[in-house]
C-alpha positions as CSV (number, residue, x, y, z in Angstrom):
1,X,129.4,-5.1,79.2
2,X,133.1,-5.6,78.2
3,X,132.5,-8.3,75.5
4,X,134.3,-7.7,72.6
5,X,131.6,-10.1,70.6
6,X,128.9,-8.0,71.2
7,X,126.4,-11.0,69.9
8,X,126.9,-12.6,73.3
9,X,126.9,-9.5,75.2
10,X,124.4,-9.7,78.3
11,X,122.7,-6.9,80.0
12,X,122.7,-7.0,84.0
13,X,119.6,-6.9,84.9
14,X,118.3,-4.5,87.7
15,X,115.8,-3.2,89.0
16,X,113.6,-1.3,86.4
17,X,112.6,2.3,87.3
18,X,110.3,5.0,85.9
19,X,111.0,7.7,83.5
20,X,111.8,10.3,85.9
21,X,115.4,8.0,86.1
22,X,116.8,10.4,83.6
23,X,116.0,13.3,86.1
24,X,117.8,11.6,89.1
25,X,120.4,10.5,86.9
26,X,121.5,13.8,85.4
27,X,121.4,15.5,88.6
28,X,123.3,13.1,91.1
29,X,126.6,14.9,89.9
30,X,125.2,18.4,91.3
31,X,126.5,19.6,94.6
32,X,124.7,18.6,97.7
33,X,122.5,21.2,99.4
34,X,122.4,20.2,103.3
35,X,118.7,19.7,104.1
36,X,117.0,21.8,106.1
37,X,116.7,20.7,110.2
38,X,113.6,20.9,112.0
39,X,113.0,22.7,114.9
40,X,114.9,21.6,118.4
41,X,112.4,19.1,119.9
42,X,110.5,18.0,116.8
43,X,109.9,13.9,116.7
44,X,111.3,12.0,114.3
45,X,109.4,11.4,111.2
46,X,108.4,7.6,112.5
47,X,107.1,9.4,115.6
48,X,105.0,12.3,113.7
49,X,103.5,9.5,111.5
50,X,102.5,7.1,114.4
51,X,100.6,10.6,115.6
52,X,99.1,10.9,112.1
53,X,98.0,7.5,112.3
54,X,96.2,8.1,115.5
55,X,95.0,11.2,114.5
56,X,93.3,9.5,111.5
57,X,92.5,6.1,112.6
58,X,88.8,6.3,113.1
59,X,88.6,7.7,109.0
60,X,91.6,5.4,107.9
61,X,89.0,2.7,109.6
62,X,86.0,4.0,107.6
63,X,87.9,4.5,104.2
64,X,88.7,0.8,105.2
65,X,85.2,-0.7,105.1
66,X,84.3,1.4,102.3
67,X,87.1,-0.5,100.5
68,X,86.1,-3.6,101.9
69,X,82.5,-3.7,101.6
70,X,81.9,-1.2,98.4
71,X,82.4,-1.1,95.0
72,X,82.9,1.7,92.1
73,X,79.8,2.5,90.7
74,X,77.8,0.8,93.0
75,X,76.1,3.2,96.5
76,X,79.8,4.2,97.2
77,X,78.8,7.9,96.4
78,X,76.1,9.8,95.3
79,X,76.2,11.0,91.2
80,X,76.7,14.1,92.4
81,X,80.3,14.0,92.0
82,X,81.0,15.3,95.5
83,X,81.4,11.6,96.9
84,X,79.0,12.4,99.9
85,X,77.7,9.3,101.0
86,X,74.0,7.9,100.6
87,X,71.9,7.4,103.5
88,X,71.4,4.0,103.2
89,X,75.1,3.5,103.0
90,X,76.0,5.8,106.2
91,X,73.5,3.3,107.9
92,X,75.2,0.4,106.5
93,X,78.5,1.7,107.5
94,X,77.1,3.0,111.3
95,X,75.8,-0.6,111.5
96,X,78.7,-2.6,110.8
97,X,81.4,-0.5,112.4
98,X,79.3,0.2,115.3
99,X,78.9,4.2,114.9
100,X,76.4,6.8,114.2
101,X,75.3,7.6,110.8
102,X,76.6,11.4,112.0
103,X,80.0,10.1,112.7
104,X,80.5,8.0,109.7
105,X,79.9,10.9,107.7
106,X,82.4,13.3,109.5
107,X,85.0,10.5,109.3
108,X,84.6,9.9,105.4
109,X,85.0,13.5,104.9
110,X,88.0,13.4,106.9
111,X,89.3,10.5,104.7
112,X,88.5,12.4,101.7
113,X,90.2,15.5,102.7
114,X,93.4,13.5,103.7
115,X,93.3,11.3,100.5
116,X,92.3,8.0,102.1
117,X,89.3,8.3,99.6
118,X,89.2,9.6,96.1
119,X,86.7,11.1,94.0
120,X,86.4,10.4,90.4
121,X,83.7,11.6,88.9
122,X,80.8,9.9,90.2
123,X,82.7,7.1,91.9
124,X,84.9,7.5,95.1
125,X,87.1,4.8,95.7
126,X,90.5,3.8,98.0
127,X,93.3,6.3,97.1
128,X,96.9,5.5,97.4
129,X,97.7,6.7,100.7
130,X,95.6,3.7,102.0
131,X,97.3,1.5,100.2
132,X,100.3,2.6,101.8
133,X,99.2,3.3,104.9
134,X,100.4,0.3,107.1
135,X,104.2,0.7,105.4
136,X,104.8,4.3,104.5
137,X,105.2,6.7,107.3
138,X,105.6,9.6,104.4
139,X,102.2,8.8,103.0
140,X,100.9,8.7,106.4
141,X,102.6,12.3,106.7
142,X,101.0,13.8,103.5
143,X,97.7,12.9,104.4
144,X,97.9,14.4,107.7
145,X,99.6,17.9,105.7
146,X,96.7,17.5,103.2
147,X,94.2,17.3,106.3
148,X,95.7,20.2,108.0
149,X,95.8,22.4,104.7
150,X,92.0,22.0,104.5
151,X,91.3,23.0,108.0
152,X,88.7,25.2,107.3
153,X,86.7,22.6,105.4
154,X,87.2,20.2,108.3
155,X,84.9,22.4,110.9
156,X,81.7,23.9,110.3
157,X,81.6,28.0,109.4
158,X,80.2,29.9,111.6
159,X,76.7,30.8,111.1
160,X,75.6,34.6,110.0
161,X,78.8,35.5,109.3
162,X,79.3,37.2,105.8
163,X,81.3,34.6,103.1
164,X,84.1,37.6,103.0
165,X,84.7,37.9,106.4
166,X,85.3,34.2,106.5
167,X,87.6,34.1,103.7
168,X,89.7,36.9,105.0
169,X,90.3,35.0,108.3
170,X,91.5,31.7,106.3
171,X,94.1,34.1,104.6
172,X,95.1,35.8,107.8
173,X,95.5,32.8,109.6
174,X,98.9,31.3,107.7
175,X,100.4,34.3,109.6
176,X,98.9,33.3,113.1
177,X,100.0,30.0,113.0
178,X,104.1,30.9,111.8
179,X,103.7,33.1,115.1
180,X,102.2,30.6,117.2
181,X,105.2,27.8,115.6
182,X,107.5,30.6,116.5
183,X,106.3,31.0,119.9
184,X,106.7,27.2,120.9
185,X,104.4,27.2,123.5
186,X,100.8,28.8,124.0
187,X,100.1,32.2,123.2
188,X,97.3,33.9,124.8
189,X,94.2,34.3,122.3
190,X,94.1,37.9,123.2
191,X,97.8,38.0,121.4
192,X,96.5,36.0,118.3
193,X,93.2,38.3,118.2
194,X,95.5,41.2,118.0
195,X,98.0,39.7,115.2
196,X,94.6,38.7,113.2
197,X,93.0,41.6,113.5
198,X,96.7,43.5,111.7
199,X,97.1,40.6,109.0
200,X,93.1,41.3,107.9
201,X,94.2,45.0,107.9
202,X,97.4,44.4,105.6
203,X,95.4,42.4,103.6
204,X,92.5,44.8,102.9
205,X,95.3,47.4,102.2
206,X,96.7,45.6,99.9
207,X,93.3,45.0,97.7
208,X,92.7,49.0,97.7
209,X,94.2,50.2,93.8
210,X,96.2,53.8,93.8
211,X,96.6,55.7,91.1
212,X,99.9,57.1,90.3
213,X,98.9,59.6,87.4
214,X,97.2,62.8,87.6
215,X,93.6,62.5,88.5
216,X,90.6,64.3,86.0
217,X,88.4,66.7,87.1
218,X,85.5,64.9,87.8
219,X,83.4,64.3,90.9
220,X,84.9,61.6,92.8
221,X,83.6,58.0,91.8
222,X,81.7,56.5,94.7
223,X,84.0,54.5,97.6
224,X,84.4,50.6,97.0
225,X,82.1,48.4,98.8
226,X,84.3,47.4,102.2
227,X,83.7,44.3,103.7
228,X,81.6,45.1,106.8
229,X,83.8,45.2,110.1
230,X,82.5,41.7,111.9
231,X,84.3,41.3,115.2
232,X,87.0,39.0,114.8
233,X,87.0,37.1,118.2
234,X,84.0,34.7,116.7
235,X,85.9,33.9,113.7
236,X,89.1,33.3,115.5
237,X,87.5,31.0,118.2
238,X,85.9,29.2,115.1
239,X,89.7,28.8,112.9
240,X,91.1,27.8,116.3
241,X,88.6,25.2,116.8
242,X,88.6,23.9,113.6
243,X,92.7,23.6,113.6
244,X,92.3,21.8,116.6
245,X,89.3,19.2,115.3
246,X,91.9,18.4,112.7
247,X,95.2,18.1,115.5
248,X,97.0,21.0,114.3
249,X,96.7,22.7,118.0
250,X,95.2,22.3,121.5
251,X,92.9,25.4,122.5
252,X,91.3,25.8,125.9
253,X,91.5,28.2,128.6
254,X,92.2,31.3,126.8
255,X,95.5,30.0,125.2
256,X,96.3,28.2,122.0
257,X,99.3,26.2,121.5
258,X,100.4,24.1,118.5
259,X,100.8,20.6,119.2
260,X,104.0,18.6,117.2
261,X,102.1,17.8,114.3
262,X,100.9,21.0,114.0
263,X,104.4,22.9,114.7
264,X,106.4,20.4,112.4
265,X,103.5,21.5,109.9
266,X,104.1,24.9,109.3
267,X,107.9,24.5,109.4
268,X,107.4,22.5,106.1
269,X,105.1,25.1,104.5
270,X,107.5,27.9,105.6
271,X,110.4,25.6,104.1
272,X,108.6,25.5,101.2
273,X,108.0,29.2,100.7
274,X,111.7,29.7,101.6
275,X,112.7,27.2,99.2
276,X,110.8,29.5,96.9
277,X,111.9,32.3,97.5
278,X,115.9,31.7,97.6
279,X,115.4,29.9,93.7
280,X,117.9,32.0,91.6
281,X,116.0,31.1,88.4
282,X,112.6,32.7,90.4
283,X,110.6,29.4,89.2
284,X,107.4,30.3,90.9
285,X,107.0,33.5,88.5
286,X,108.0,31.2,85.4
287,X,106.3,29.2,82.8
288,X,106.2,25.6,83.4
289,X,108.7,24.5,80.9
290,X,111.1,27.1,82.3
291,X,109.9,26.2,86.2
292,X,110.8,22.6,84.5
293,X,114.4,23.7,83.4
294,X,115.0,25.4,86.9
295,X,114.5,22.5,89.0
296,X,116.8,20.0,86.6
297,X,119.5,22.1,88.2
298,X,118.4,20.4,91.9
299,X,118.0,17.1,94.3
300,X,114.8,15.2,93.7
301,X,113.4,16.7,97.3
302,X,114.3,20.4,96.5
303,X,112.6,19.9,93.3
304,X,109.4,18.6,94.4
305,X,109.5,21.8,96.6
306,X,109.6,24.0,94.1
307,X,106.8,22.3,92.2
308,X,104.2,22.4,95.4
309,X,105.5,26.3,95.2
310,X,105.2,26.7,92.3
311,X,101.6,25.1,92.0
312,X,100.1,27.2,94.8
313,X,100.4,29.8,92.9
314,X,98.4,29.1,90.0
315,X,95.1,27.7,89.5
316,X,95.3,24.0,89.5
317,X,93.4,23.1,86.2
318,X,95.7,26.0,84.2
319,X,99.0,24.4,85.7
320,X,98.2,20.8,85.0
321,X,97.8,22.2,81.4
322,X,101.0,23.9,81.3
323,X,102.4,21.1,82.5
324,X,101.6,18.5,79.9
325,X,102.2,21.1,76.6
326,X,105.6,21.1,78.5
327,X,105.6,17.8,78.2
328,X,104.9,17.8,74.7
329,X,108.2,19.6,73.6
330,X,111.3,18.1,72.5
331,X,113.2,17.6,75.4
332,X,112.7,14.4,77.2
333,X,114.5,15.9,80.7
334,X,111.5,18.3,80.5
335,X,109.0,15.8,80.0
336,X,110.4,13.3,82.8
337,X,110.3,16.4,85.4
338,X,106.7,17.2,84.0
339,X,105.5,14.2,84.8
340,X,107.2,14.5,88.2
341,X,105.5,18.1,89.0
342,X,102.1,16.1,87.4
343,X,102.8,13.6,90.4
344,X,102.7,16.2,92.8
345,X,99.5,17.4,91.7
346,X,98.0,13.8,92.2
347,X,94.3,13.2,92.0
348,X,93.2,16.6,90.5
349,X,95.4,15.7,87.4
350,X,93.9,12.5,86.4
351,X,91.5,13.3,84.2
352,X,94.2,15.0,81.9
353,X,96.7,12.4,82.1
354,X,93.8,9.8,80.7
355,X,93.5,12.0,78.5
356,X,96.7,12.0,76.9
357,X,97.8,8.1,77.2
358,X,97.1,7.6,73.8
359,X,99.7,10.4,72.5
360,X,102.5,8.1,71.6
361,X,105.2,10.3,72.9
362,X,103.5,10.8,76.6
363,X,102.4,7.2,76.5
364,X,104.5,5.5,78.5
365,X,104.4,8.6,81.1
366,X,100.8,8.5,81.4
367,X,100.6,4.6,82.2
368,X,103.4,5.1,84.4
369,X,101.5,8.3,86.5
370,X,98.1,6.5,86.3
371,X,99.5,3.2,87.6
372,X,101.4,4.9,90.7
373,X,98.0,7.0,91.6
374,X,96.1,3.6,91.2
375,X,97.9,2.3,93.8
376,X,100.8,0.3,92.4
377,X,104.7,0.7,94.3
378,X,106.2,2.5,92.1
379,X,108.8,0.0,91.9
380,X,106.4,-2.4,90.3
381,X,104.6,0.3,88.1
382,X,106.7,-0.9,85.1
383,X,104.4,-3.5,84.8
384,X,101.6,-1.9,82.8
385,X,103.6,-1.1,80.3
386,X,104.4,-3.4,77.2
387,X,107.4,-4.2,75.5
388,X,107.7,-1.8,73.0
389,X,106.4,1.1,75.7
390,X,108.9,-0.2,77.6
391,X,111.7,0.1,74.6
392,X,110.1,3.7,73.9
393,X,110.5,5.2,77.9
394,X,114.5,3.8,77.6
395,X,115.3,5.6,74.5
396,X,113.6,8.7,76.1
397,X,115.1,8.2,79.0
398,X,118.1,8.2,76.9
399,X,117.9,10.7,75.4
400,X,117.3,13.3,78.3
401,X,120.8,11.2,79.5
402,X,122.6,12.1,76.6
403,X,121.4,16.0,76.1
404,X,121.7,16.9,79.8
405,X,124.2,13.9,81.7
406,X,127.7,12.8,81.2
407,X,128.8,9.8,79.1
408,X,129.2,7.3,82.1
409,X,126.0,7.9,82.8
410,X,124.9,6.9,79.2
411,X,126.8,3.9,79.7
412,X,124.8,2.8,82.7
413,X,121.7,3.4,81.4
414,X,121.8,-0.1,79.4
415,X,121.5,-1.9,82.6
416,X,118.1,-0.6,82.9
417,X,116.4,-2.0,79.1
418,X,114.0,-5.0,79.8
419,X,116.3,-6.5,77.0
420,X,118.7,-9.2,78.1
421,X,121.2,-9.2,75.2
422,X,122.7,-5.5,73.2
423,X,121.7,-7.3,70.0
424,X,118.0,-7.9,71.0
425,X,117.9,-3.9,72.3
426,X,119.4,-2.4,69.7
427,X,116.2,-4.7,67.3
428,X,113.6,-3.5,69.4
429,X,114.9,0.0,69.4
430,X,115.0,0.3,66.0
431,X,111.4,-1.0,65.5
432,X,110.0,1.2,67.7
433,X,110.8,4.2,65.8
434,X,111.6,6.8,68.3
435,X,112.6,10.0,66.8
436,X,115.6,10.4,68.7
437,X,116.9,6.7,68.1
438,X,119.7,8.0,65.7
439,X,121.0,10.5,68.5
440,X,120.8,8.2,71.7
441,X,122.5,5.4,69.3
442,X,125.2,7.5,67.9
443,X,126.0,9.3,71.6
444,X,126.2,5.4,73.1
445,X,128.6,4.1,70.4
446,X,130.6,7.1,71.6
447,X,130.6,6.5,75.0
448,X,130.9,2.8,75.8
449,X,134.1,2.0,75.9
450,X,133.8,-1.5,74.4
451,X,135.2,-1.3,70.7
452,X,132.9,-4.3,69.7
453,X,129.7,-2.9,70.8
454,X,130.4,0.3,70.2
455,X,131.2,-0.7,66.6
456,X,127.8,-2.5,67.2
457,X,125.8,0.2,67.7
458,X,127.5,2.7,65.3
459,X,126.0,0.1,63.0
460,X,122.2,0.0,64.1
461,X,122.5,3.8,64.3
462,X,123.4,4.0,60.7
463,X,120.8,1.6,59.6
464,X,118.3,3.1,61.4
465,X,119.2,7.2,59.3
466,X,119.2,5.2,56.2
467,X,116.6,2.7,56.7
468,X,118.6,-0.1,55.8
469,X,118.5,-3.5,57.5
């Protein structure tokens, strides 16, 4: 990039990456946080995945035929929406894989819960953790965590117990299991019964409303309707059992104890709230675009941390929502990490991203998201985009460069156009009328440090603000 005849200058071509470059970019001058170390004794990640793989072999093998054998739209799921499979098709499955209807259908709800199988709307079909199941020990991972966060979907309730009761012991139980990670080793279950039945307690304090100003004089309004007080033993031997269908724990003989998976589980969900918690910004309690503006000031992993956090706390459908009128906004650093937090989301988010590929601006985003969650590396996700998408993403990749990054960085960002001269960008980025071309232009021709082509782009810049040619 040191020609001074900038009509023969040639871009180095490399690898082409996604929008959320800019991101990565901008923040690989920040300062280093140290990450976080497991507990003593925790596998590796290769080993924890190999258990994961076990673990989930038998739906992995399922979510396999279904792949194999089915076809979207066709008796893959019924039009309920639920993707619960037919009865013919549970036969078919039993029959060819040599299994019971009954355990075809437990394993395909096991794939669905880990994300082996995705519903859309009426279809289900592969998701992309099968795709990348054989190479990618961190999909592998998440499917497992996703498994293990829907633990009490993975077990039949117990019968004739009221919905409440139920629901209080899924909240208590986050508690239980830090306890039983911090015990590394087994715990009696008359221990965990008595650290339930105090978390259901704190809980049901914590619903009751006081009022701090002077009451009327009138007679006192009738007492709240309390839960009823169903012995907690059943509904503990039920979580316990259902944790360990799903190979968070072992349980037997009185005594509970988490096995690796399970321990190395809830040190990443406790990392997470930690992660949280310590953010000086406070980006859980924020809006998304200011969440957004928080977590350009971290690493790509610490960010993602902070999105998860930040998304448990909110309704799903209401974040996603957030999340793309953030991306709407000016700033293209906001909309790079939007689409970032969108990626975190993952399936539950599709139907909005569709939605919004035709938006000019979020285009190029959208593809880019839909293409990844479709099953494409992300290294190759580039591909569905065209040309002048393609011209679009660099300028607004640019641009988040040159509002938020330092010049150098500006400089290197015109190794990653899909153009291989300066002349032949510098055409296409003037034809595809971005509305930040003028800027991006103007703070390039500042930076390089090649008179020629600086004096080159100064030029297109000026043509482009007066519409010349």
């Amino acid at each position: 990039m040191t020609s001074r005849n900038p009509r023969d200058s040639r871009l180095r071509l490399v690898s082409p990456r996604s929008l959320a470059t800019a991101p990565r970019e901008v923040t690989q001058r920040r300062t280093r946080r140290p990450a976080p170390r497991p507990p003593e004794g925790t596998p590796p990640p290769a080993e924890l995945a190999r258990m994961a793989r076990t673990r989930l072999s038998d739906a992995a093998r399922v979510a396999r035929w279904a792949d194999a054998v089915l076809r979207p739209g066709r008796d893959g799921a019924n039009p309920d929406g639920k993707g619960t499979l037919s009865d013919a098709t549970a036969q078919r499955a039993a029959t060819d894989l040599g299994l019971t209807p009954v355990q075809v259908r437990g394993d395909w709800d096991t794939a669905r819960l880990a994300g082996l199988i995705e519903v859309h709307g009426d279809d289900a079909r592969p998701g992309w953790r099968l795709r990348a199941w054989s190479r990618d020990d961190s999909a592998v991972l998440r499917g497992w965590v996703a498994l293990f966060d829907a633990w009490s979907l993975a077990y039949p309730e117990p019968v004739e117990r009221e919905p409440a009761a139920v629901a209080e012991v899924v909240s208590a139980m986050p508690q239980v299991l830090s306890f039983l990670q911090l015990s590394a080793g087994p715990v009696p279950v008359d221990q965990l019964l008595d650290l339930l039945g105090q978390r259901v307690t704190e809980l049901r304090t914590e619903r009751c409303e006081i009022s701090y100003g002077p009451e009327p004089a009138t007679e006192p309004a009738p007492e709240p309707a309390e839960v009823p007080d169903a012995p907690l033993a059943p509904l503990l031997d039920w979580a316990l059992q259902a944790l360990a269908s799903v190979g968070a724990l072992t349980y037997g003989e009185g005594q509970a104890t988490l096995t690796a998976l399970g321990s190395w589980a809830v040190w990443v969900k406790l990392e997470q709230i930690c992660v949280a918690a310590q953010s000086p910004a406070g980006n859980i309690e924020q809006s998304a675009e200011d969440m957004l503006r928080g977590c350009a000031q971290l690493r790509p992993n610490a960010a993602r941390a902070e999105y998860r956090a930040w998304l448990a706390a909110r309704p799903v459908g209401g974040a996603v929502t957030e999340l793309i009128d953030a991306a709407r906004g000016e700033d293209a650093l906001t909309r790079g990490l939007a689409f970032e937090a969108l990626r975190v989301v993952g399936a539950p988010a599709e139907p909005d991203v569709r939605a919004v590929a035709e938006e000019t601006p979020l285009r190029p985003y959208a593809l880019l998201w839909l293409a990844e969650h479709d099953g494409y590396d992300p290294e190759d996700a580039h591909e569905v985009l065209t040309r002048a998408e393609s011209t679009w993403l660099w300028v607004d990749t640019a641009a988040a460069v040159a509002d938020h990054g330092e010049a150098p960085l500006l400089v290197r960002h015109l190794e990653s156009a899909v153009q291989p001269t300066v002349p032949a960008l510098l055409d296409e980025v003037r034809a595809v009328g971005h509305p930040r071309t003028v800027q991006v232009l103007v703070a390039l021709a500042a930076a390089h440090p090649d008179p020629a082509l600086a004096k080159a782009v100064r030029r297109a810049a000026f043509q482009v603000h007066t519409g010349g040619s």
